[in-house]
C-alpha positions in Angstrom: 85.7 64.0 96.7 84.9 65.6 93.1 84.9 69.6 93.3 81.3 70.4 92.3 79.5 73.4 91.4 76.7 72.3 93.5 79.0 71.5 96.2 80.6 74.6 96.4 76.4 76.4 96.3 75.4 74.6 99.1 78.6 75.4 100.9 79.1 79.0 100.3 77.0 82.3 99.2 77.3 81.8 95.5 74.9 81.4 93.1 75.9 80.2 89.0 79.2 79.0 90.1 81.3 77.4 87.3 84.4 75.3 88.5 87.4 76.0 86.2 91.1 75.3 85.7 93.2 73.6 88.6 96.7 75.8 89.5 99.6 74.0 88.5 99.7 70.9 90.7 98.2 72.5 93.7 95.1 72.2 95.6 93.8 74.9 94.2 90.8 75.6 91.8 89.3 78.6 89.9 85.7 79.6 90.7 83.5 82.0 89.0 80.3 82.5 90.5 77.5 85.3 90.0 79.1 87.4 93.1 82.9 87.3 91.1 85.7 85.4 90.9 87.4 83.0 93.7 90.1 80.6 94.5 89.0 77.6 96.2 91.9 75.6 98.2 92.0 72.3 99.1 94.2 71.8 102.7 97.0 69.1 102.0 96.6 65.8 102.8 98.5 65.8 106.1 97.4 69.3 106.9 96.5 70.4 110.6 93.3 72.7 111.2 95.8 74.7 112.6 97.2 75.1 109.3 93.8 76.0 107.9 92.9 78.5 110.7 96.5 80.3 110.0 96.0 80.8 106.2 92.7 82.0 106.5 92.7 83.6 109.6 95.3 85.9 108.4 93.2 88.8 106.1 91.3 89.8 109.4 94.5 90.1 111.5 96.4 92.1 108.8 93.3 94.5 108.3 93.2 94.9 112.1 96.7 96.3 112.1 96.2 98.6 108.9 97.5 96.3 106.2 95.5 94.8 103.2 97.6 93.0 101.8 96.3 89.4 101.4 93.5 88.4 99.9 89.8 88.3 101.7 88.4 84.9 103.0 84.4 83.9 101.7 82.9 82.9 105.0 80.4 79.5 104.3 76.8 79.9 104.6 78.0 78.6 108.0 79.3 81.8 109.1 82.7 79.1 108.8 85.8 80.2 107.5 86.4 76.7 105.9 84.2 73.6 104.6 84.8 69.6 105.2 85.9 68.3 101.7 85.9 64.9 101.8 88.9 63.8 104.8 89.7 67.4 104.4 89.1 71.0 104.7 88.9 73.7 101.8 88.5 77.5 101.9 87.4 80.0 99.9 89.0 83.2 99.1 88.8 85.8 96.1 91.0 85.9 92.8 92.8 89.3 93.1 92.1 90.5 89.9 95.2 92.4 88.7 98.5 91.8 87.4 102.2 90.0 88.9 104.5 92.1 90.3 107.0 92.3 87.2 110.8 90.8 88.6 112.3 94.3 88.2 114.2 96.2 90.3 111.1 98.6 90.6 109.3 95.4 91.7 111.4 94.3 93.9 111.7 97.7 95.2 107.7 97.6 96.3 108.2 93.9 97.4 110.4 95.0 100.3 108.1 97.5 101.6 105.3 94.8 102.8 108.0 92.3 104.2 109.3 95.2 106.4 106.0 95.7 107.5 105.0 92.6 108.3 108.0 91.9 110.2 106.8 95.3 112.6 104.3 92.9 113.6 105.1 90.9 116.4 101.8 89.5 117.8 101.1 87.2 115.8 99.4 84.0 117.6 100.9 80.9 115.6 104.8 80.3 115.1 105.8 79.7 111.3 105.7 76.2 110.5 109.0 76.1 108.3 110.9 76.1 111.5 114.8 75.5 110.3 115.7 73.5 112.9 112.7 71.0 112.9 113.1 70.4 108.8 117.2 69.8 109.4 116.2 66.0 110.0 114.0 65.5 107.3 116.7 67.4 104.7 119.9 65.1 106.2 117.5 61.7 105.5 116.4 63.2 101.7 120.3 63.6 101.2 120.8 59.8 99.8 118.3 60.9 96.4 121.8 62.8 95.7 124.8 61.9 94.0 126.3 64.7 96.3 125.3 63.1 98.8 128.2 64.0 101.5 128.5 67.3 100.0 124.6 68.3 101.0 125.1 66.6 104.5 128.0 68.6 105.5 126.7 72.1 104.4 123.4 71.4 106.6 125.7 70.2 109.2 127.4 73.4 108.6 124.5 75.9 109.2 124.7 77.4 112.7 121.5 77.5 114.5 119.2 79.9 112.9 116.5 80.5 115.8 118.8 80.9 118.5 117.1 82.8 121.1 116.8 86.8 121.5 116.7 87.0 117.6 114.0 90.3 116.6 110.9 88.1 115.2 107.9 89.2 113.3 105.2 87.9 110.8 107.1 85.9 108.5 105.6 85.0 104.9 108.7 83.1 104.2 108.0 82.8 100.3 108.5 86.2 99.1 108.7 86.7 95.4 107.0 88.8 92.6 105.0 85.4 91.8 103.1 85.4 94.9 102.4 89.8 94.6 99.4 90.4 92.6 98.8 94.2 91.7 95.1 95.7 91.6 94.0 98.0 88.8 93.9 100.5 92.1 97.7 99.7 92.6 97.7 98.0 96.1 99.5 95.1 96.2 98.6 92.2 97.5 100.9 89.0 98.8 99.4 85.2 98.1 99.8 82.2 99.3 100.2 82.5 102.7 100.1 78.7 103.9 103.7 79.1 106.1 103.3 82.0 107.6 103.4 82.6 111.1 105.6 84.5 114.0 109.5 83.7 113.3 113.0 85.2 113.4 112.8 87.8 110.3 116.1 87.4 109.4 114.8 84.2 107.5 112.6 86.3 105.3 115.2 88.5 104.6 117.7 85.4 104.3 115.1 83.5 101.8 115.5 85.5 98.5 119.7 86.2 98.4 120.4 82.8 96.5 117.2 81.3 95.5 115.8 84.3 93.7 118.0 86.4 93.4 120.9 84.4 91.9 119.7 82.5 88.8 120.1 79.0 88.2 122.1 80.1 84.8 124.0 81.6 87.8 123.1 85.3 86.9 123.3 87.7 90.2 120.7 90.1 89.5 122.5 92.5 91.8 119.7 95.5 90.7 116.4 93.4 91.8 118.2 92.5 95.5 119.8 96.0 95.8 116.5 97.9 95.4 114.8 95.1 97.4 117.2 95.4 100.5 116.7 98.7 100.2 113.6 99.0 100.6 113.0 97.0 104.0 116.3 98.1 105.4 114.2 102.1 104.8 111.7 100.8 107.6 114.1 98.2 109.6 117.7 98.1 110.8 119.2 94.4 110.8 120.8 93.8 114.1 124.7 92.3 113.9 123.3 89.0 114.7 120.9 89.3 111.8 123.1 90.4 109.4 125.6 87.8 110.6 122.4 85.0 109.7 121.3 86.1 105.9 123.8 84.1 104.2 123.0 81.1 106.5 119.3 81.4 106.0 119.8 82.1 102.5 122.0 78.7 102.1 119.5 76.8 104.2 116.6 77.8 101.9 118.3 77.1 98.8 119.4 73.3 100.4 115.5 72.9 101.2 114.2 74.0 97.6 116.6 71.8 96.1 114.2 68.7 96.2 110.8 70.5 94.6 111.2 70.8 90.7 113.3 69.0 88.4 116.0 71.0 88.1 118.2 69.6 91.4 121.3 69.6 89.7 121.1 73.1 88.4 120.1 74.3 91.8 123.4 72.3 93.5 125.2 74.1 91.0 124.1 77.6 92.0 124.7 76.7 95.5 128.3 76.1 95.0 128.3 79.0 92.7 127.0 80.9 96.0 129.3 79.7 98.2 132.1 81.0 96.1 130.7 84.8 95.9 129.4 84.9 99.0 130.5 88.7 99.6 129.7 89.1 96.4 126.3 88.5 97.3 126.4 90.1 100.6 127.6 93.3 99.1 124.2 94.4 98.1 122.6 94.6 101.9 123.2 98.7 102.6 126.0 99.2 104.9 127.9 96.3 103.2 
């Protein structure tokens, strides 16, 4: 189905709407309309309506606990929350106007304050779907693409379970980074992209960013950035041993499941290994190291 201006006017409030750029290779399309500015967001192909309802269900249930940090849904001259697009479903919410987060350590410092609220909340009604143990399958089969092949086997092999019962959860993002933190001109920040989230053990959040952002792929620790970020959350929450004992597993398992999406596989192997061999190195930054 072609994204049309009149498509988008008979499906939501807007009036003059102008369809603009498309986001990268995502789903996801600029809007400006007489009422403002607006992303509009195709679902993926194989997409649930469960996946639909989480993303854009999410505003109303972080403004009911006090937070406003996600971007606000455009109902549809429905009163829906979402549109039929074709085979699909689309959404509509608005383009936070404002600027990144800069990848500093003062960034990172006011990145760790919303993932240590978010992980307070523990009522949240749909499980995150980046469940470790349900992609270990599909990251063993996409193993033969690799000419470290038995390599990438055995370190998934390797990863204990990482959702072993009685671990603290909480509302996970589990993408993190200054790319998806958007400040307004009023200086609240607010978090994008919010497909994945959901209710899941929080040590995966806090796992996510040791080796995939925080080590480069020219294999630069930016020891600063993950010091102030750790610092941050671990001002609001206190890792449990267990936890602490998971954050260079989780860290290592997100690092084996980005290695597909990009180009740069090879570079990303390499910083794994690199990771491997400064582990405490790495682990050094978490306070009480």
């Amino acid at each position: 189905m072609d994204i049309t201006a009149d498509w988008i006017e008979r499906s939501w409030p807007l009036t003059a709407v102008r369809v603009g750029e498309r986001f990268g290779e995502s789903n996801a399309f600029a809007v400006n309309a007489h009422e403002g500015d607006f992303v509009l967001k195709i679902a993926g192909e194989w997409s649930a309506r469960s996946d639909v309802d989480r993303a854009t269900g999410i505003p109303a249930y972080l403004r009911a606990h006090g937070l406003a940090c996600a971007p606000s849904i455009v109902h549809a001259r429905t009163g829906a929350e979402c549109c039929a697009c074709g085979q699909r479903l689309a959404y509509l919410m608005e383009r936070v106007p404002g600027a990144t987060l800069p990848a500093t350590p003062a960034g990172y410092r006011r990145l760790g304050e919303p993932a240590a609220a978010l992980h307070a909340l523990t009522d949240y009604p749909g499980a995150c779907p980046l469940s470790a143990e349900a992609l270990r399958p599909d990251m063993l089969a996409a193993a033969a693409r690799y000419p470290f092949v038995d390599e990438y086997r055995a370190l998934i092999e390797s990863l204990p379970p990482l959702e072993p019962d009685g671990l603290p959860i909480g509302l996970i993002h589990p993408d993190l980074h200054p790319d998806h933190a958007i400040v307004r001109p009023d200086g609240t920040l607010v978090l994008v992209d919010w497909d994945e989230c959901g209710t899941g053990p929080r040590v995966l959040d806090v796992g996510q960013p040791l080796i995939s952002t925080f080590l480069t792929e020219d294999l630069t620790f930016q020891r600063g950035e993950a010091e102030a970020f750790y610092s941050a959350y671990s001002s609001h929450i206190t890792l449990t041993p267990e936890e602490r004992a998971l954050i260079f597993p989780a860290a290592l398992f997100y690092a084996l499941w980005y290695l597909p999406f990009g180009p740069s596989a090879p570079a990303r192997w390499r910083r794994i290994q690199d990771a491997l061999r400064r582990r405490d190195e790495l682990l050094a930054v978490l306070p009480g190291a």
